[in-house]
mmCIF file of the C-alpha atoms, coordinates in Angstrom:
data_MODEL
# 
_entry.id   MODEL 
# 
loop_
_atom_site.group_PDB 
_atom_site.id 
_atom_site.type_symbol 
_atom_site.label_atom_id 
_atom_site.label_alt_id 
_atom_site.label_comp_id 
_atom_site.label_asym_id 
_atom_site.label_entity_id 
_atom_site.label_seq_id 
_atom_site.pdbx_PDB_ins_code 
_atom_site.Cartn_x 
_atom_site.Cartn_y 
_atom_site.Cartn_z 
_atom_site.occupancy 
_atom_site.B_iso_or_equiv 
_atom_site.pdbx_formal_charge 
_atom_site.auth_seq_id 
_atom_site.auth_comp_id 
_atom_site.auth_asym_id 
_atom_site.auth_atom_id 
_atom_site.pdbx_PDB_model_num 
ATOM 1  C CA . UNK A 1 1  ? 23.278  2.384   181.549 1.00 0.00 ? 1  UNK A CA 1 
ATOM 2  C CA . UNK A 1 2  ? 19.929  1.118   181.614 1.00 0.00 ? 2  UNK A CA 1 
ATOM 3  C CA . UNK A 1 3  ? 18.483  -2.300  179.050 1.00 0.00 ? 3  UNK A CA 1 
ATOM 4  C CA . UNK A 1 4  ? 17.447  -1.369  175.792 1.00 0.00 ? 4  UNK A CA 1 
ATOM 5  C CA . UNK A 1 5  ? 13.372  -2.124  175.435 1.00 0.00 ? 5  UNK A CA 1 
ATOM 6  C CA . UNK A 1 6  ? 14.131  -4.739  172.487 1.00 0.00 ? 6  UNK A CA 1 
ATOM 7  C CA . UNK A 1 7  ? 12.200  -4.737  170.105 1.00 0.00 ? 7  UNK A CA 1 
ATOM 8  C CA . UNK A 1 8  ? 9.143   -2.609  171.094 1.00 0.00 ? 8  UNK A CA 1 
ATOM 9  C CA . UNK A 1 9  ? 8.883   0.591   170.105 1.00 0.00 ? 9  UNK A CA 1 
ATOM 10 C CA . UNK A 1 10 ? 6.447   3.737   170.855 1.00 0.00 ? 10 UNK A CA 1 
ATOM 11 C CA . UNK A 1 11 ? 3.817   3.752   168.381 1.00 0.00 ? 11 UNK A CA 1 
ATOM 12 C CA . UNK A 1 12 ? 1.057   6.995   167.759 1.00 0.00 ? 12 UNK A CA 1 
ATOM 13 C CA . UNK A 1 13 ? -2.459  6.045   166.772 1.00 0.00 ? 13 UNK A CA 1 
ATOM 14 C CA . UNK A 1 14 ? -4.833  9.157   165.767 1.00 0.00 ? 14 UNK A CA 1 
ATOM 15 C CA . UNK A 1 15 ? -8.615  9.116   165.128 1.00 0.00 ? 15 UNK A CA 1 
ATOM 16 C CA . UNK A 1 16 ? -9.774  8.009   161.479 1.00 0.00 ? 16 UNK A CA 1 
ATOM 17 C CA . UNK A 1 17 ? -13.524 9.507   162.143 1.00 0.00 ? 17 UNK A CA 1 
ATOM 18 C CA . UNK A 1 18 ? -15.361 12.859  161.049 1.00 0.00 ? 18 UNK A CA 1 
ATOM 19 C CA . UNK A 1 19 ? -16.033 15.050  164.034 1.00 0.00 ? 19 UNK A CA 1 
ATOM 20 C CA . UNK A 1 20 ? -17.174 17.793  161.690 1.00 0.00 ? 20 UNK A CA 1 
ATOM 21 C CA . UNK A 1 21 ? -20.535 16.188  161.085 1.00 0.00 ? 21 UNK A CA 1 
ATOM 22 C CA . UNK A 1 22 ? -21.243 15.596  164.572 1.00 0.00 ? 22 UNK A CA 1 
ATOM 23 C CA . UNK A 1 23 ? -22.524 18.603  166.286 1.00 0.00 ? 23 UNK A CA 1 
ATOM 24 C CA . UNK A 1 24 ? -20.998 18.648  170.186 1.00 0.00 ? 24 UNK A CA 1 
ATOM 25 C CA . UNK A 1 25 ? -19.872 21.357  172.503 1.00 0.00 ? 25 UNK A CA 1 
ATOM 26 C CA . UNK A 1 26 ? -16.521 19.101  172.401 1.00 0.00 ? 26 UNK A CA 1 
ATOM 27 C CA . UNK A 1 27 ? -13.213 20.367  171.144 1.00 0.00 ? 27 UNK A CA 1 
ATOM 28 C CA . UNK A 1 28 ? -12.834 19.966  167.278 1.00 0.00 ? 28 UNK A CA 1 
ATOM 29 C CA . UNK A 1 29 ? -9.730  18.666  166.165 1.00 0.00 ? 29 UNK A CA 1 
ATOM 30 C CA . UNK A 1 30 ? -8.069  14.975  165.732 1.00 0.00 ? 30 UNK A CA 1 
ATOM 31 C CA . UNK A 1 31 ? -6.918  13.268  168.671 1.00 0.00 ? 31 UNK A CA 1 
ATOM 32 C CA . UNK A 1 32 ? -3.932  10.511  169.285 1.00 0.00 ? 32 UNK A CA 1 
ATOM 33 C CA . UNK A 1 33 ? -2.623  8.069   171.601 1.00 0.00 ? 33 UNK A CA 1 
ATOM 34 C CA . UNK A 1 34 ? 0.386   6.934   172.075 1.00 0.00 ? 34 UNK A CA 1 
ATOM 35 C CA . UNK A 1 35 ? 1.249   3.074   172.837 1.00 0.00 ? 35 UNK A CA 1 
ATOM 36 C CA . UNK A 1 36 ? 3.821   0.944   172.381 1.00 0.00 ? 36 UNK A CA 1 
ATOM 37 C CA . UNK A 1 37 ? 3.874   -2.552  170.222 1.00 0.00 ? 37 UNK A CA 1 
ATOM 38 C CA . UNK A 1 38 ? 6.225   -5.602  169.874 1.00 0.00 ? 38 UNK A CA 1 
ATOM 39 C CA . UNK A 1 39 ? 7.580   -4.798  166.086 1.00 0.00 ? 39 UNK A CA 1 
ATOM 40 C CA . UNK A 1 40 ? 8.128   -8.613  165.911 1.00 0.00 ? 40 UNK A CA 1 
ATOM 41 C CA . UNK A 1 41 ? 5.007   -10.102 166.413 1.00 0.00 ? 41 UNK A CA 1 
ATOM 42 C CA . UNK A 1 42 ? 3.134   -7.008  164.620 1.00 0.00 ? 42 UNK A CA 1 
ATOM 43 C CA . UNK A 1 43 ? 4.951   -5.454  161.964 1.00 0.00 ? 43 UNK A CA 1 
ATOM 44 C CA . UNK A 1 44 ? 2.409   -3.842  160.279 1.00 0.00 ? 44 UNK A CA 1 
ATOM 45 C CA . UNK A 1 45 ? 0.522   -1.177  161.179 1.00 0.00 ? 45 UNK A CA 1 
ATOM 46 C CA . UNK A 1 46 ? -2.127  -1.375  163.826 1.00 0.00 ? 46 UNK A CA 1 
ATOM 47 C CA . UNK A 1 47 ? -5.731  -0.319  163.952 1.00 0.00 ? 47 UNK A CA 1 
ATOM 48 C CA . UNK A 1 48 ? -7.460  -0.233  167.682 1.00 0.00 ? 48 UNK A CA 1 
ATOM 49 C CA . UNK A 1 49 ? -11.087 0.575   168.732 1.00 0.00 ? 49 UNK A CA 1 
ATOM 50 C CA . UNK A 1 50 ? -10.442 3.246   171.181 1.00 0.00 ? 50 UNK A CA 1 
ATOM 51 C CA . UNK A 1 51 ? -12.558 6.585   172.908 1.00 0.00 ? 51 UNK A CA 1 
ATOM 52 C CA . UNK A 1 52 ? -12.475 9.885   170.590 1.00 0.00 ? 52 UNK A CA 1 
ATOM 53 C CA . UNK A 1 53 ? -12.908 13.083  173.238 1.00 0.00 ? 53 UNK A CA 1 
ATOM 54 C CA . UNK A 1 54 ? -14.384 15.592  170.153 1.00 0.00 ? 54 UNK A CA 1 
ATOM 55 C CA . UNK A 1 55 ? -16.655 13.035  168.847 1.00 0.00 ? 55 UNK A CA 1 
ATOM 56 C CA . UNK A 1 56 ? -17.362 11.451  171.862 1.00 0.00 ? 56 UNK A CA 1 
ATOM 57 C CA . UNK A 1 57 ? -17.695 8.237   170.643 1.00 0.00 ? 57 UNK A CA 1 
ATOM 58 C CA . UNK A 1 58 ? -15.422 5.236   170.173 1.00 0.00 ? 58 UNK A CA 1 
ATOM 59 C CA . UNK A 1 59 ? -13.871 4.960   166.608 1.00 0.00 ? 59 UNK A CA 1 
ATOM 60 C CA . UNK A 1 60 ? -11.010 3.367   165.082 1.00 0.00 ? 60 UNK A CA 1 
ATOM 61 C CA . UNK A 1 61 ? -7.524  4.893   166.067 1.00 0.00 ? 61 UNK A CA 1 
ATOM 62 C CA . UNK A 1 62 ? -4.747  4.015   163.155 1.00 0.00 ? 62 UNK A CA 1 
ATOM 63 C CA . UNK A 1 63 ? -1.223  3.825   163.613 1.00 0.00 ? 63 UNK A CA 1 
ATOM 64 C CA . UNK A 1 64 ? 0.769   6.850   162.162 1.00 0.00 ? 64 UNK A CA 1 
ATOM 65 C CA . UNK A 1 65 ? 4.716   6.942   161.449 1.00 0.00 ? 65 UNK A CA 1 
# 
């Protein structure tokens, strides 16, 4: 049997912005990530600055449960 990973786990962060406003020939539609975080040293939720496809822009991602 292989280790257990501890205590990180795999986290999903999806797109907080409004890509209804913003005219593009992109798909509409939220879009997530998925990562993985230490649950020790960050238990609360996390918020990164990361590339949204549909509104082709970067915007804050948000972790979801």
């Amino acid at each position: 049997m292989g280790k257990s990973k501890g205590a990180r786990v795999t986290i999903t962060l999806e797109c907080q912005c409004d890509n209804i406003s913003k005219p593009t020939k992109r798909k509409k539609g939220t879009f997530r990530y998925t990562s993985s975080k230490n649950r020790r040293n960050t238990p609360n939720r996390i918020e990164l600055k990361k590339f949204c496809p549909p509104c082709n822009c970067h915007a804050t991602f948000k972790e979801i449960k």
